[in-house]
C-alpha positions in Angstrom: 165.8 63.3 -23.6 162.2 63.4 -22.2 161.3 59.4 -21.5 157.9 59.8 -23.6 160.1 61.1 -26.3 162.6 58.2 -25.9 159.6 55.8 -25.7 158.5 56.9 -28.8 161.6 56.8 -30.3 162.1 53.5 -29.4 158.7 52.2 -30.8 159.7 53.0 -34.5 162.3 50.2 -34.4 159.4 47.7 -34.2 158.0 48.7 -37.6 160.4 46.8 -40.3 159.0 44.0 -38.3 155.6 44.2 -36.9 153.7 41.5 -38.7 156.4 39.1 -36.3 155.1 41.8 -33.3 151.7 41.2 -34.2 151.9 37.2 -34.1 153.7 37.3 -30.6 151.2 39.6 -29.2 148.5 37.5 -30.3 150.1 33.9 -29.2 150.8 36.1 -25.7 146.6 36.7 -26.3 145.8 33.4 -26.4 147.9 32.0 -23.6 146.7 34.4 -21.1 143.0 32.8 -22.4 143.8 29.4 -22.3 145.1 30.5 -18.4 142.1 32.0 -17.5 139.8 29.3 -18.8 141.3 26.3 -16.7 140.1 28.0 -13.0 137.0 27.9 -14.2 136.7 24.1 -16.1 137.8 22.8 -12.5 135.6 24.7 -10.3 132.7 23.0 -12.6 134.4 19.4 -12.1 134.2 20.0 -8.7 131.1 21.8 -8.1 129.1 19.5 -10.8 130.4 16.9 -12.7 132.0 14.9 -10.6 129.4 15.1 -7.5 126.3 14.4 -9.9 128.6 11.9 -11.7 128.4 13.3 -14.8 131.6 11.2 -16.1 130.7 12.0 -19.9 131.0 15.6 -19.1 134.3 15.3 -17.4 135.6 13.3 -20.2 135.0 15.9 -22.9 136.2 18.4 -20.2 139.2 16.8 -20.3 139.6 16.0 -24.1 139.2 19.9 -24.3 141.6 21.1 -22.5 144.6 18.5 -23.4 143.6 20.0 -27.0 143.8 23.6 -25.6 147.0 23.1 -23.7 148.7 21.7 -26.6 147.8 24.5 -28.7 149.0 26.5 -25.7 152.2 24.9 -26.3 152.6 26.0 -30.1 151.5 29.4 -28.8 154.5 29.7 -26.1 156.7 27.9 -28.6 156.3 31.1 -30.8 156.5 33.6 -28.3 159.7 32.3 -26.8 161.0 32.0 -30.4 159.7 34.4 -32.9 159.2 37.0 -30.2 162.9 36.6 -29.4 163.9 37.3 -33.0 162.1 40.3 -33.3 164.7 41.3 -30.5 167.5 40.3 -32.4 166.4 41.6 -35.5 165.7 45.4 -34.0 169.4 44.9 -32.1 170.9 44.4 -35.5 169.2 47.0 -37.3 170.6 49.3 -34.2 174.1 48.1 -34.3 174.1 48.2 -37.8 173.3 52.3 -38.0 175.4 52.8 -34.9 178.3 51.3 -36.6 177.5 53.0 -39.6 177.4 56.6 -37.8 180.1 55.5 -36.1 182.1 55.9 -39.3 181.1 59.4 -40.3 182.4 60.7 -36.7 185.4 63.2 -36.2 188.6 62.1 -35.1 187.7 64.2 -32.1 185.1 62.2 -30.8 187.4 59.1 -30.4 189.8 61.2 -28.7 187.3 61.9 -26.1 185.3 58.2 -25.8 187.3 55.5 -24.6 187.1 52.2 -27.1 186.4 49.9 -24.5 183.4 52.3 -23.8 181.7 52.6 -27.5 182.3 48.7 -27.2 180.0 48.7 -24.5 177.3 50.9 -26.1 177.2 48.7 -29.2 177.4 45.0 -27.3 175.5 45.4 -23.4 173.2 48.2 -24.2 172.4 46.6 -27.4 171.7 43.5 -25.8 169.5 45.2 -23.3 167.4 46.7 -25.5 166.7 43.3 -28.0 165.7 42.2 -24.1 162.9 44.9 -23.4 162.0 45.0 -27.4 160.8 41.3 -26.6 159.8 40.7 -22.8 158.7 44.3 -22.7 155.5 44.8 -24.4 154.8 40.8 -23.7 155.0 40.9 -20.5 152.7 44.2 -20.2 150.1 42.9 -22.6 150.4 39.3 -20.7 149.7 40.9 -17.2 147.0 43.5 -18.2 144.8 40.5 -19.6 145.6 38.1 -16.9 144.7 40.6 -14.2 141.7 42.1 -16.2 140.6 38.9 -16.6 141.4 37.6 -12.9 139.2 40.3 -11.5 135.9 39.9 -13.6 135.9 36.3 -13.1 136.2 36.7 -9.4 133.9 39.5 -8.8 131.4 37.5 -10.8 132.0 34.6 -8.0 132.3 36.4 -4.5 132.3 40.2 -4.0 133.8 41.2 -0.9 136.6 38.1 -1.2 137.7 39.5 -4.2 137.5 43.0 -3.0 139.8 41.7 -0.2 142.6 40.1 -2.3 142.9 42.8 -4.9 143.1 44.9 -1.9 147.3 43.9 -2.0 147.3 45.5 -5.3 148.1 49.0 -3.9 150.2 47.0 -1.2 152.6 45.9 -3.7 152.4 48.5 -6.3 153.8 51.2 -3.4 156.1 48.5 -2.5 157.2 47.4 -5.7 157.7 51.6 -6.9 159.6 52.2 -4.2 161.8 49.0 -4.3 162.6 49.6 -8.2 164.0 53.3 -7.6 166.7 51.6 -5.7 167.0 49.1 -8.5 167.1 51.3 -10.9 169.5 53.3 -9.2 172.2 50.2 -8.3 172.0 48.8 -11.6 172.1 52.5 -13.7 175.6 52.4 -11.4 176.6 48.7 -12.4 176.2 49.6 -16.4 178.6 52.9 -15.9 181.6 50.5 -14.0 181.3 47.7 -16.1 182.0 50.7 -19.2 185.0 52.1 -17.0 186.2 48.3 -16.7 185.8 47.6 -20.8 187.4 51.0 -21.5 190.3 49.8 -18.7 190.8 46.4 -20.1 190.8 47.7 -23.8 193.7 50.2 -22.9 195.6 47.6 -21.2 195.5 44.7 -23.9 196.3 47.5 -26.8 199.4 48.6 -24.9 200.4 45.1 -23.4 203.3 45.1 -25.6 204.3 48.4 -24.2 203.6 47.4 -20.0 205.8 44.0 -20.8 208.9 46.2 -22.6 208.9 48.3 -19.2 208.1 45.2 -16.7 205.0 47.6 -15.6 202.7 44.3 -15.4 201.8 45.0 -11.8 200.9 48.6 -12.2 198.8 47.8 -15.2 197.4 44.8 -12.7 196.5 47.3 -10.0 195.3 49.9 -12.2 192.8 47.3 -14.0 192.0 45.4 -10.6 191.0 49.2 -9.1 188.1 49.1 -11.6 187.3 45.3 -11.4 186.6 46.0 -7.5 184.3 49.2 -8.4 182.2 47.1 -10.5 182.4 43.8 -7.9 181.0 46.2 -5.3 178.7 47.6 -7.4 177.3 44.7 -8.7 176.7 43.6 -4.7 174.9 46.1 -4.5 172.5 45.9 -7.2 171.8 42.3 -6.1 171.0 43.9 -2.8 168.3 45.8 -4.3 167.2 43.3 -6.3 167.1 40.9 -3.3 165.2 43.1 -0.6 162.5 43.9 -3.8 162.0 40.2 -4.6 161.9 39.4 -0.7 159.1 41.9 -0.1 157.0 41.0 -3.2 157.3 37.4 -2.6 156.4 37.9 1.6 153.3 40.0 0.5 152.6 36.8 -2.1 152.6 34.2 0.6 149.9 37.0 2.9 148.0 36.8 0.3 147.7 33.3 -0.3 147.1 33.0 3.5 144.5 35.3 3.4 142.8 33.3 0.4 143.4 30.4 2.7 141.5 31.7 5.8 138.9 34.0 4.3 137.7 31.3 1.7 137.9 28.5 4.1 135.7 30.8 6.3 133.3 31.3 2.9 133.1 27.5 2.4 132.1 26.6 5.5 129.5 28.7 5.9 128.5 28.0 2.4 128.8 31.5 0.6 131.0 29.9 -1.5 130.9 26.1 -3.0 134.2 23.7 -2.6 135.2 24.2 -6.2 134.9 28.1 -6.1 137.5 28.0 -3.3 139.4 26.0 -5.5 139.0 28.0 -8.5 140.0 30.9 -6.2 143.6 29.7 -5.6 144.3 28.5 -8.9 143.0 32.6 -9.7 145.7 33.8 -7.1 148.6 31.9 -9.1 147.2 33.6 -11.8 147.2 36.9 -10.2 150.4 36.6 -9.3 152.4 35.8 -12.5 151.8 39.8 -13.6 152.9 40.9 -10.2 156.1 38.5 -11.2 156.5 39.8 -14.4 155.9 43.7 -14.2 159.0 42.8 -11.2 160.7 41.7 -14.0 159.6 44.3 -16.7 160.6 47.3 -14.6 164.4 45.7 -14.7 164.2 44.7 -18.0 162.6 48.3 -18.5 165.7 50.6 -16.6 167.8 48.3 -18.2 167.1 48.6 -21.6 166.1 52.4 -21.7 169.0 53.6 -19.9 171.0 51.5 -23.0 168.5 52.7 -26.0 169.0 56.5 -24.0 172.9 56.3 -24.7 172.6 54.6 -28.3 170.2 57.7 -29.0 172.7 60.4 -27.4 175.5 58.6 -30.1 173.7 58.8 -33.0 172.7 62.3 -32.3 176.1 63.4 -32.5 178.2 65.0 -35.5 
C-alpha cells in the first residue's frame, strides 16, 4: 500500500476521539506562543526597562509571564496526558478489531504465521502506532509554529543575520533525509528479528515439555540463542544509525550557535543590533532548535509506527 493511502488510513482512527485531538493540538498551540513570547519580553528588559529604570514595567513584566508560564504548565500537563490517551485509546480500538478479525481467519492462516509473530503485530506495532498517533501530529504542529514563528520575529529584528542562521536549514534538512534512510532502514530490520525471536521463543516455551522429555534443552538453547544474536546485532546497528544522525544534527547545532555567537557579537558592536536583540537572538536559536529536535524524533517515531500500522493493515485485509 501506497504511504498517502496508508496515511489516510491511518487518520480515520483519530475520529472516535477528536474533540481529545482538538484540545491537545490547541494546548500544543498555546505552548509554542507562550515560547515565542518570552525572547521578545527579555530583549525589552534589556533594551528598555531596565536601562531607563523603568522598575514598574519590569515588575508587571514579570507578574505576566509567571502567570503565562503557569498556564503553560496546565497546557503541557494536558498534552503529556490527554494527548497520550488519545494514543492508547486509538491502540485499543486497533487491537480490539485485530483481535476480533483474528477470530474469523482460516485455520490456514495460522498454519502459515508463527504465534509468536501475530503476538508481535498486536503488542510492538500496536505500541508504535499509540506512539506516532500522539507525538506525531504534536510534534509537526509544535515545530511548524515554533519555526514560523522564529523566522518572522527575527527577520523583523535583523535581515541578513537571520538570513544567515536559517541558512542551516537546508544544511540539516539534507543531512537529517539522508541520515533517517539509514534509520529507517536498521530499525525496519530490528522490528523483523525481534518477530523471528517472539515467534522462536513462543515455539520453544509451548514445546518445553516436549525438549525436557528428550533432554534436547541445549539444542532448543542454541536454536533460540541463534535468533537472540540476530536481533543483538541488529539492534547495534540501529543505534549506530541513530547515533551518527544525532551526532551530525547536534555538531551542526553547536555551528550554529557559534555562528550566532560571532556574527551578533559582530552586529552589537558595531551597533546594528542592540544588547538585548543579541540576547533575544539566542534564546530564538534554542527555540529554533527544539523542531530540528523533534522532527529528529518524528521521523523515528514516524518509520516506526507506519511500518507497524502497514502490517496491522495487511492483517486485517486478509480473509
Amino acid at each position: 500500500m501506497k504511504r498517502f493511502h496508508l496515511i489516510k488510513e491511518f487518520v480515520k482512527y483519530y475520529k472516535p476521539h477528536m474533540k481529545l485531538f482538538i484540545l491537545d493540538m490547541a494546548c500544543a498551540f498555546l505552548i509554542s506562543g507562550i515560547d515565542l513570547i518570552f525572547p521578545s519580553f527579555t530583549k525589552l528588559a534589556l533594551d528598555d526597562y531596565i536601562p531607563n529604570s523603568k522598575m514598574k514595567n519590569l515588575l508587571i513584566t514579570t507578574i505576566i509571564l509567571i502567570v503565562l508560564f503557569s498556564f503553560r504548565a496546565i497546557f503541557n500537563y494536558i498534552v503529556n496526558y490527554w494527548g497520550h490517551v488519545v494514543g492508547v485509546r486509538m491502540e485499543y480500538d486497533m487491537r480490539k478489531k485485530i483481535f476480533s478479525h483474528l477470530q474469523t481467519l482460516s485455520f490456514s492462516y495460522f498454519d502459515k504465521v508463527r504465534t509468536g509473530k501475530i503476538m508481535s503485530r498486536i503488542i510492538n506495532d500496536l505500541r508504535e502506532i499509540a506512539e506516532l498517533a500522539h507525538h506525531g501530529p504534536e510534534d509537526l504542529f509544535i515545530s511548524a509554529v515554533i519555526f514560523l514563528g522564529s523566522f518572522i520575529i527575527l527577520i523583523q529584528t535583523n535581515v541578513l543575520l537571520t538570513i544567515m542562521v536559517f541558512a542551516y536549514v537546508p544544511i540539516m534538512l539534507w543531512y537529517g533525509i539522508w541520515a533517517r534512510k539509514n534509520m529507517s532502514k536498521a530499525f525496519k530490520k530490528v522490528r523483523k528479528k525481534i518477530a523471528n525471536v517472539n515467534a522462536q521463543l513462543e515455539n520453544s516455551i509451548s514445546g518445553i515439555r516436549v525438549s525436557q522429555s528428550f533432554t534436547n534443552e541445549d539444542f532448543e538453547s542454541q536454536k533460540f540463542d541463534y535468533g537472540n544474536i540476530e536481533f543483538k546485532e541488529a539492534r547495534e546497528y540501529a543505534y549506530k544509525a541513530m547515533s551518527q544522525m544525532m551526532t551530525g544534527i547536534n555538531f551542526l547545532s553547536n555551528l550554529l550557535k557559534v555562528t550566532v555567537l560571532g556574527l551578533g557579537g559582530y552586529f552589537t558592536f558595531k551597533g546594528y543590533i542592540s544588547l538585548g536583540t543579541f540576547v533575544a537572538f539566542f534564546l530564538y536559536i534554542e527555540l529554533f532548535l527544539q523542531p530540528v529536535r523533534r522532527m529528529m524524533q518524528f521521523s523515528q517515531q514516524f518509520e516506526a509506527g507506519m511500518a507497524g500500522f502497514e502490517r496491522y493493515v495487511e492483517i486485517m485485509n486478509i480473509k
